[in-house]
N, CA, C and O atoms as CSV, one atom per row, in Angstrom:
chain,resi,resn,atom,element,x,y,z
A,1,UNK,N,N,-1.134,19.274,-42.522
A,1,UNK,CA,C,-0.675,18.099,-43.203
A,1,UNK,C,C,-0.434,16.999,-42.173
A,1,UNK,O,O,-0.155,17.399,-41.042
A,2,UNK,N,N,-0.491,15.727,-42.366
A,2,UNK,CA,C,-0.615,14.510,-41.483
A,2,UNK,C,C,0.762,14.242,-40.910
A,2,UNK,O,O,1.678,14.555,-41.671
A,3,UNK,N,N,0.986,13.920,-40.167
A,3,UNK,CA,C,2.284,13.449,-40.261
A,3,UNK,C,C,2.714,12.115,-39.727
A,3,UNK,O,O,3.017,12.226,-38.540
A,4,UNK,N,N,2.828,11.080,-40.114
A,4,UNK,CA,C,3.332,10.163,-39.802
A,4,UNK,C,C,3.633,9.388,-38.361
A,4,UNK,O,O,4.701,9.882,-38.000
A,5,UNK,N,N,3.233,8.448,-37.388
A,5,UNK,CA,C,3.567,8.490,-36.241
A,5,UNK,C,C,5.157,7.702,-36.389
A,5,UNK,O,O,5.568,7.046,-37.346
A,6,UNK,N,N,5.818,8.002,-35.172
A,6,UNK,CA,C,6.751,7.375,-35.001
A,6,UNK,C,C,6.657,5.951,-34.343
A,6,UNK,O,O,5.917,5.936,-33.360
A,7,UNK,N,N,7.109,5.021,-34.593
A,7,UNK,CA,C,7.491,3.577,-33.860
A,7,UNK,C,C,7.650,3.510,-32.671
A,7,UNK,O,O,8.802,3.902,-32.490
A,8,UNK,N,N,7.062,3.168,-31.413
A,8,UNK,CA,C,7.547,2.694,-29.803
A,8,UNK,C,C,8.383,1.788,-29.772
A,8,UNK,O,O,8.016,0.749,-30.321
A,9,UNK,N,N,9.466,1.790,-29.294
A,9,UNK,CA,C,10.045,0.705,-29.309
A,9,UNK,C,C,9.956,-0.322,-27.993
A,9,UNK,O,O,9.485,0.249,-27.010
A,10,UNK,N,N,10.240,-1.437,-27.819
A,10,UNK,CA,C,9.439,-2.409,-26.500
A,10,UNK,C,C,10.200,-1.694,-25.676
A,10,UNK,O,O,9.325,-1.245,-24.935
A,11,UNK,N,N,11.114,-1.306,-25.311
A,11,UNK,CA,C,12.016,-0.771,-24.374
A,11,UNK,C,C,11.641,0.655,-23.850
A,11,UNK,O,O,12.019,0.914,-22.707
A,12,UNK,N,N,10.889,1.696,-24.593
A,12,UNK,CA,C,10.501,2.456,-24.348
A,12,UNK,C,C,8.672,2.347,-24.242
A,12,UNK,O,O,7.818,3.209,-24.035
A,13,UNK,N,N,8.623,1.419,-24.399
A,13,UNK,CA,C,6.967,1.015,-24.122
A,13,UNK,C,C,7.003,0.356,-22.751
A,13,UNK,O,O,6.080,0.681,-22.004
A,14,UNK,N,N,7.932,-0.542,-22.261
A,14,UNK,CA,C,8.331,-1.309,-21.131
A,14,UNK,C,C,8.338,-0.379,-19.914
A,14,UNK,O,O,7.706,-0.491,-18.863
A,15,UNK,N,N,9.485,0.873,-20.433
A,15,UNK,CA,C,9.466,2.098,-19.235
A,15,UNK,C,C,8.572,3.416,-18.835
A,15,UNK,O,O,8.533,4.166,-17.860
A,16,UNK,N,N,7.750,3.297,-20.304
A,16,UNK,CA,C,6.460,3.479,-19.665
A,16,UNK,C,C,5.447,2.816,-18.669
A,16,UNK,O,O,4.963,3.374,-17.684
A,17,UNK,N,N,5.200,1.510,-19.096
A,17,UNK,CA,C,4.702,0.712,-18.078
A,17,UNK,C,C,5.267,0.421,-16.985
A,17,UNK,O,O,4.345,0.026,-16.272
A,18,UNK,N,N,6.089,0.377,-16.483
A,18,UNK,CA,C,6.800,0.228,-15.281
A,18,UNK,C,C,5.989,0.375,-14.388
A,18,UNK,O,O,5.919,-0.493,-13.519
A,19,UNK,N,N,5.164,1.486,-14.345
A,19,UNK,CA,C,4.428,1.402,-12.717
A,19,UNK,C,C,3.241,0.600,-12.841
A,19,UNK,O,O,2.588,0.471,-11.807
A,20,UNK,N,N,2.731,-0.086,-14.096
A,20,UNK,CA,C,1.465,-0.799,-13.891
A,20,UNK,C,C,1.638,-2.078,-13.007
A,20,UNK,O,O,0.647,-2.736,-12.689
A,21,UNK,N,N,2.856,-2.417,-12.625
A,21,UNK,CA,C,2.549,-3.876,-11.812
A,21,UNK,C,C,1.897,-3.276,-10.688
A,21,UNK,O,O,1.777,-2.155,-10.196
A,22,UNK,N,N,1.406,-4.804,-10.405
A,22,UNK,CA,C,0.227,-4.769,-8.714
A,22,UNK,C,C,1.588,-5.081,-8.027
A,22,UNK,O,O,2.415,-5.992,-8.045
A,23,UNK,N,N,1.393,-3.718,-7.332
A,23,UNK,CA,C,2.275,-4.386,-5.702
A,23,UNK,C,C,1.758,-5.071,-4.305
A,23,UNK,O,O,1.062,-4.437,-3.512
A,24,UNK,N,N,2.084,-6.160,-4.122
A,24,UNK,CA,C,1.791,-6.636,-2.408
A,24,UNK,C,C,1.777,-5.917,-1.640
A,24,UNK,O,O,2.754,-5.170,-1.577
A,25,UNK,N,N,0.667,-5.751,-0.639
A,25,UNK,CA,C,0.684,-5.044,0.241
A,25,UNK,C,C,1.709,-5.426,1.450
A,25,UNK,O,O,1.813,-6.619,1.736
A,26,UNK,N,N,2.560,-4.343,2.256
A,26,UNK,CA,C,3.352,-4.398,3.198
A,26,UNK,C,C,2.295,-4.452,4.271
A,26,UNK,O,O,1.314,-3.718,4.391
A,27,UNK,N,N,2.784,-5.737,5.236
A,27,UNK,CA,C,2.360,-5.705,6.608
A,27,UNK,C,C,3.623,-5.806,7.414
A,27,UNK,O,O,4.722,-6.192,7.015
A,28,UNK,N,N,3.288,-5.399,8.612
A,28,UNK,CA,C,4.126,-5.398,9.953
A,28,UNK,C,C,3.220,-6.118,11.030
A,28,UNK,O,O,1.989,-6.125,11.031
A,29,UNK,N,N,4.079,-6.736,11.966
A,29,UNK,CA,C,3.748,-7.465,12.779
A,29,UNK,C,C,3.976,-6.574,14.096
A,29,UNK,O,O,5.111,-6.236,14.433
A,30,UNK,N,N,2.632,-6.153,14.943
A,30,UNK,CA,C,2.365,-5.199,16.274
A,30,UNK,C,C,3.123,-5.577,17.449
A,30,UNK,O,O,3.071,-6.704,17.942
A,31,UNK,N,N,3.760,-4.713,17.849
A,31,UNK,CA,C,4.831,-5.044,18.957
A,31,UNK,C,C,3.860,-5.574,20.027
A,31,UNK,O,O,4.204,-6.611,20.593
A,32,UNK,N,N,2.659,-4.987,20.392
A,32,UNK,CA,C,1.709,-5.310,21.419
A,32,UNK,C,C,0.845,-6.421,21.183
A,32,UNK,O,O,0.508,-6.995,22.219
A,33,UNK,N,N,0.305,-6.979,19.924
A,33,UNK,CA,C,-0.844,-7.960,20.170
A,33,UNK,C,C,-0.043,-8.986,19.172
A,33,UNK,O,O,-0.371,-10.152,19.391
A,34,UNK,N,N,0.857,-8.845,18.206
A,34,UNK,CA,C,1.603,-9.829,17.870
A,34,UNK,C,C,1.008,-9.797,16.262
A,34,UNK,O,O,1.540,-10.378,15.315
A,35,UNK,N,N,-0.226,-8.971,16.206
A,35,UNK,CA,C,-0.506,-8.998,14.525
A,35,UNK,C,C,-0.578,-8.603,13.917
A,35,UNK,O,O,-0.510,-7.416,14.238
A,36,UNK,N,N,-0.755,-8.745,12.601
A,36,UNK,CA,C,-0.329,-7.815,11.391
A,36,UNK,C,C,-1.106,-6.886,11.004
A,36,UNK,O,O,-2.319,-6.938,11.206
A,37,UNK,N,N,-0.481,-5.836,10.354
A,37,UNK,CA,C,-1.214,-4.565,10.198
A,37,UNK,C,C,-0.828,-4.012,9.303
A,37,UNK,O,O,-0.094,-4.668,8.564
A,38,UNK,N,N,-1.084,-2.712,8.960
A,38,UNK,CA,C,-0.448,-1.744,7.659
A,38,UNK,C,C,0.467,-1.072,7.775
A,38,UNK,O,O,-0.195,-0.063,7.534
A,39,UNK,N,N,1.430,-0.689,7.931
A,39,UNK,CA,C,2.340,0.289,8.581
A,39,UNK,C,C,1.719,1.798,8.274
A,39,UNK,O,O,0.890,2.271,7.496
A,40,UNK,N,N,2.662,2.324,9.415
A,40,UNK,CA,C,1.310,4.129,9.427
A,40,UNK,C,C,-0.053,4.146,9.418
A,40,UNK,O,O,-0.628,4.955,8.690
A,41,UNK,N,N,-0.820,3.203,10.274
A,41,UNK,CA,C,-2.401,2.649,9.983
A,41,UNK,C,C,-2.431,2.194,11.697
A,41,UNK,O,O,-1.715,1.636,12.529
A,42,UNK,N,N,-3.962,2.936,11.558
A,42,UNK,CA,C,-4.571,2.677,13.074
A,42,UNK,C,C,-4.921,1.357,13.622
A,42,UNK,O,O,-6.003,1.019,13.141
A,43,UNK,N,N,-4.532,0.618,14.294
A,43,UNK,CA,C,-4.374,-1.051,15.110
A,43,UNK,C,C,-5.876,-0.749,15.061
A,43,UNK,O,O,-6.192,0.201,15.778
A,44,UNK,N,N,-7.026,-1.416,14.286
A,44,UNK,CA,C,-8.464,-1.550,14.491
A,44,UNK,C,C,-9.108,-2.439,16.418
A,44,UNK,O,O,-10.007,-2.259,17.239
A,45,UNK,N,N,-7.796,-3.451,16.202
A,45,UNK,CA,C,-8.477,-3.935,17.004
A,45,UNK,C,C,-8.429,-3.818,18.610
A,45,UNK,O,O,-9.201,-4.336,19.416
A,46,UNK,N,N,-6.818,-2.633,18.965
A,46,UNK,CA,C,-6.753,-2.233,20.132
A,46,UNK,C,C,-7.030,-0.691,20.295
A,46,UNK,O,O,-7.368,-0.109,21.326
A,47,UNK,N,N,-6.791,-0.111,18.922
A,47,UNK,CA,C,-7.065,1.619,18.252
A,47,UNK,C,C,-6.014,2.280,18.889
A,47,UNK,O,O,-6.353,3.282,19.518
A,48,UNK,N,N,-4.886,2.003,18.896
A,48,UNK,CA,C,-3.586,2.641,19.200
A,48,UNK,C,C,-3.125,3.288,17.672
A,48,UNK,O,O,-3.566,2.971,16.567
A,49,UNK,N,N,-2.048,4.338,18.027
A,49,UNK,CA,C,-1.763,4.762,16.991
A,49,UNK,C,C,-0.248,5.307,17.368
A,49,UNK,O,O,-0.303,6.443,17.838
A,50,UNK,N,N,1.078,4.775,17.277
A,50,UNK,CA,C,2.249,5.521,17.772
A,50,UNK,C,C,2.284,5.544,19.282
A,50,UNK,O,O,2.822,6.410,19.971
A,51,UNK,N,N,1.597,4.409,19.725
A,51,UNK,CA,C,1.447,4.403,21.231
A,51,UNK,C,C,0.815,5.388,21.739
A,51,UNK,O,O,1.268,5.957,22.732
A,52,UNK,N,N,-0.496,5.818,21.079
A,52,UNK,CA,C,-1.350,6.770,21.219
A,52,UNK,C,C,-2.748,6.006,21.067
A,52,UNK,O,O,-3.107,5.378,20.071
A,53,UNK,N,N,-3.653,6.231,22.567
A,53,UNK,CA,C,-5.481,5.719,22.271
A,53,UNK,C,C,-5.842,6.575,21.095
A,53,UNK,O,O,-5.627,7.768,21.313
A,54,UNK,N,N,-6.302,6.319,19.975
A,54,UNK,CA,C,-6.961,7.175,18.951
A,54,UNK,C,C,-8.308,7.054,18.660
A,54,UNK,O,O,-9.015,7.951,18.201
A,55,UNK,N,N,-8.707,5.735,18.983
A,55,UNK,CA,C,-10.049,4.626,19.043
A,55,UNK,C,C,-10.221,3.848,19.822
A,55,UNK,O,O,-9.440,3.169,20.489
A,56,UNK,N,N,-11.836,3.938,19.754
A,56,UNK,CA,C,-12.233,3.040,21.355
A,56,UNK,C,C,-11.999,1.920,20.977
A,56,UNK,O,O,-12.593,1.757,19.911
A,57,UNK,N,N,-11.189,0.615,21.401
A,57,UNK,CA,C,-10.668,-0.528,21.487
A,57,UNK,C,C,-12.487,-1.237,20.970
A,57,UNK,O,O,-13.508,-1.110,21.646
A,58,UNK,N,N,-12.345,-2.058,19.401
A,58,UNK,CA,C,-13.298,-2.595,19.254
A,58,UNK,C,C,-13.357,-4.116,20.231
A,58,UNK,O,O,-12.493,-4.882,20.658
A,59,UNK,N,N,-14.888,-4.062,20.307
A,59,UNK,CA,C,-15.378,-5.409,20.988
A,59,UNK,C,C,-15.435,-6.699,20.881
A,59,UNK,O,O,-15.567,-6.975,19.688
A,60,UNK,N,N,-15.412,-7.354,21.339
A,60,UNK,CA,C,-14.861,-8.814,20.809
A,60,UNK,C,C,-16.197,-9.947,20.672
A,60,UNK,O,O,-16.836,-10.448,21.597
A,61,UNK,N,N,-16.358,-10.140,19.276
A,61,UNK,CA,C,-18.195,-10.930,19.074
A,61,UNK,C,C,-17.859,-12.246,19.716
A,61,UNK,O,O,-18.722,-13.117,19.828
């Protein structure tokens, strides 16, 4: 037998959605070259990582 749906109410439709906003991405500014980056993310352009070489330092066009 069918049964009827129940009503959402905006408040409980609202806290469902909660996680759909777009969040801004966080940058940090590199103690060593002065620029911004991702936090927990490999420096592309010197390839340090935690004050660790991880990558060969890219080249400069």
């Amino acid at each position: 037998m069918a049964v009827p749906r129940s009503k959402v109410t905006r408040s409980k439709r609202g806290h469902r959605r909660s996680g759909h906003a777009v969040e801004i991405n966080t940058y940090v500014e590199d103690k060593d070259t002065g620029e911004l980056r991702r936090p927990h993310h490999i420096d592309l352009k010197t390839g340090l990582y935690k004050g660790r070489q991880v990558l060969e330092p890219q080249e400069e066009f």
